[in-house]
C-alpha atoms as a printed R data frame, in Angstrom:
   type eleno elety resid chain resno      x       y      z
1  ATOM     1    CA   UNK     A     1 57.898 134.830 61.929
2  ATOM     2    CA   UNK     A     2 60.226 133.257 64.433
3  ATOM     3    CA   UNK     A     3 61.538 135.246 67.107
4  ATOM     4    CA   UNK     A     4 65.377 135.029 67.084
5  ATOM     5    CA   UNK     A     5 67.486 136.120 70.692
6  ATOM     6    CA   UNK     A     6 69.719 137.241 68.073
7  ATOM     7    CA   UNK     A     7 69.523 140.925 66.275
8  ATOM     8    CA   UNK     A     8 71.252 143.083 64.136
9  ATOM     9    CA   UNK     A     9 75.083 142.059 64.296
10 ATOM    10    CA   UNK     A    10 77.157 145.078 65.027
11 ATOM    11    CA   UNK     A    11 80.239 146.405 63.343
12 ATOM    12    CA   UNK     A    12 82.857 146.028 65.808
13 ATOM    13    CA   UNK     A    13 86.431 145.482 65.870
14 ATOM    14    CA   UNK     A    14 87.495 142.232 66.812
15 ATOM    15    CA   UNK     A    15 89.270 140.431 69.203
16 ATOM    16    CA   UNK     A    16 90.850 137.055 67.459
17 ATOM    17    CA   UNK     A    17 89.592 134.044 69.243
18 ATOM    18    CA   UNK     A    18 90.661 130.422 67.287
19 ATOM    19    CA   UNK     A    19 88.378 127.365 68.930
20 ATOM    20    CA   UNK     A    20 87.283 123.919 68.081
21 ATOM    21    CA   UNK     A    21 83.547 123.518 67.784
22 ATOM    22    CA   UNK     A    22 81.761 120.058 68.075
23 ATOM    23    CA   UNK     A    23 80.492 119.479 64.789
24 ATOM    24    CA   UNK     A    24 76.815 119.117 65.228
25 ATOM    25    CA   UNK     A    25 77.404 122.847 67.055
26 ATOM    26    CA   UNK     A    26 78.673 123.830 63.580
27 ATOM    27    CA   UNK     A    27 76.066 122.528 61.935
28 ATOM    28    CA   UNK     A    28 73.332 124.192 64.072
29 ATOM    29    CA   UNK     A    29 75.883 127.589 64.130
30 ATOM    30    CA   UNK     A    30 75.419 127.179 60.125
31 ATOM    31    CA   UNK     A    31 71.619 126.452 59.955
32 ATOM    32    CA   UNK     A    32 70.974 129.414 62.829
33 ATOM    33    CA   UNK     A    33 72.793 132.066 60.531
34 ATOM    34    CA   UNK     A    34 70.650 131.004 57.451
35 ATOM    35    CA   UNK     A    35 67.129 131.222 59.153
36 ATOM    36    CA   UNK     A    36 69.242 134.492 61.252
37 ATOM    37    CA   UNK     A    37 69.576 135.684 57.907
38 ATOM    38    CA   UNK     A    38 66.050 135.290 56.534
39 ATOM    39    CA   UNK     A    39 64.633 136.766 59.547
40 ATOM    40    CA   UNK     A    40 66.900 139.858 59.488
41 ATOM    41    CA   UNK     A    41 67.477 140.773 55.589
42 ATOM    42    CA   UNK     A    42 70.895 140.518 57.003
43 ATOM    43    CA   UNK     A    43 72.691 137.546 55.224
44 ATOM    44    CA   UNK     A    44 75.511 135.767 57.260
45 ATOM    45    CA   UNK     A    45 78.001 134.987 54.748
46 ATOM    46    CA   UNK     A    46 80.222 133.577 57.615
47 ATOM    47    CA   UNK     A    47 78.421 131.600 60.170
48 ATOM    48    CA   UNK     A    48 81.043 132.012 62.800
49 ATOM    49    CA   UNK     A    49 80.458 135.818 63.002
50 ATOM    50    CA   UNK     A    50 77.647 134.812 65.005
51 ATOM    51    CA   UNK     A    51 79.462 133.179 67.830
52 ATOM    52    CA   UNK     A    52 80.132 136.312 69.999
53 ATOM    53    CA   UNK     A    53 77.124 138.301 69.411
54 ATOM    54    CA   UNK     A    54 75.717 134.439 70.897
55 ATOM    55    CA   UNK     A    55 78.055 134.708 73.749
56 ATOM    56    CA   UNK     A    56 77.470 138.564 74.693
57 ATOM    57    CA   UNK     A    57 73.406 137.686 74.363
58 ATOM    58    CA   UNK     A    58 74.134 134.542 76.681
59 ATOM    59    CA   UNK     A    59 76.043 136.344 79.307
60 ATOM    60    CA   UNK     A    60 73.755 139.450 79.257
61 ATOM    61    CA   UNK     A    61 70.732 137.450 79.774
62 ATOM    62    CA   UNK     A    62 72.776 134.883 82.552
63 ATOM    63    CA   UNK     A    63 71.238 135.600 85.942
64 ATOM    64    CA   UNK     A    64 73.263 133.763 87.873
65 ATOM    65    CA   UNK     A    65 76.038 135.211 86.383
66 ATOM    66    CA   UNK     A    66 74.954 138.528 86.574
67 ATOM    67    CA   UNK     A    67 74.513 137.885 90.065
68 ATOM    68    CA   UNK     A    68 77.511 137.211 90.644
69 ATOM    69    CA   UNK     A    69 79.422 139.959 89.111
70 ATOM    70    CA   UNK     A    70 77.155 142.408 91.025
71 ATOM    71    CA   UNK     A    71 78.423 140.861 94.252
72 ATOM    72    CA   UNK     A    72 81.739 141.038 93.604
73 ATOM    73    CA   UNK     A    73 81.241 144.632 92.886
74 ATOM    74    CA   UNK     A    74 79.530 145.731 95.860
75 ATOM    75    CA   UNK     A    75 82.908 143.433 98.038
76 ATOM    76    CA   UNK     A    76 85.378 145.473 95.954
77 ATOM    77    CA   UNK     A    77 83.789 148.708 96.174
């Protein structure tokens, strides 16, 4: 079994976003939700409902980043 950074995708109300995606990214973005969707039982009927869950997993795992914000916390507290 392959061991996706991806989970369960949440129900959540959206924000609309429009962007242009290379297309070898939506190519990958398509092949990640059907192997996302074998894994989970979960079938993606719309690949692109993966890109934020993708972007919240990248941010909350982006050290740096995280870093950063912390900082910036502890100057504007």
């Amino acid at each position: 079994m392959t061991k996706l950074k991806l989970g369960m995708i949440a129900d959540d109300k959206p924000v609309k976003v429009t962007a242009e995606l290379p297309a070898t990214v939506y190519r990958d973005l398509v092949a990640y939700a059907e192997v996302h969707g074998r894994e989970t039982g979960q079938p993606v009927a719309d690949p692109t409902r993966l890109i934020a869950p993708m972007i919240e997993r990248f941010i909350a795992t982006d050290r740096g980043f995280a870093k950063a914000r912390r900082a910036r916390h502890v100057t504007s507290s």
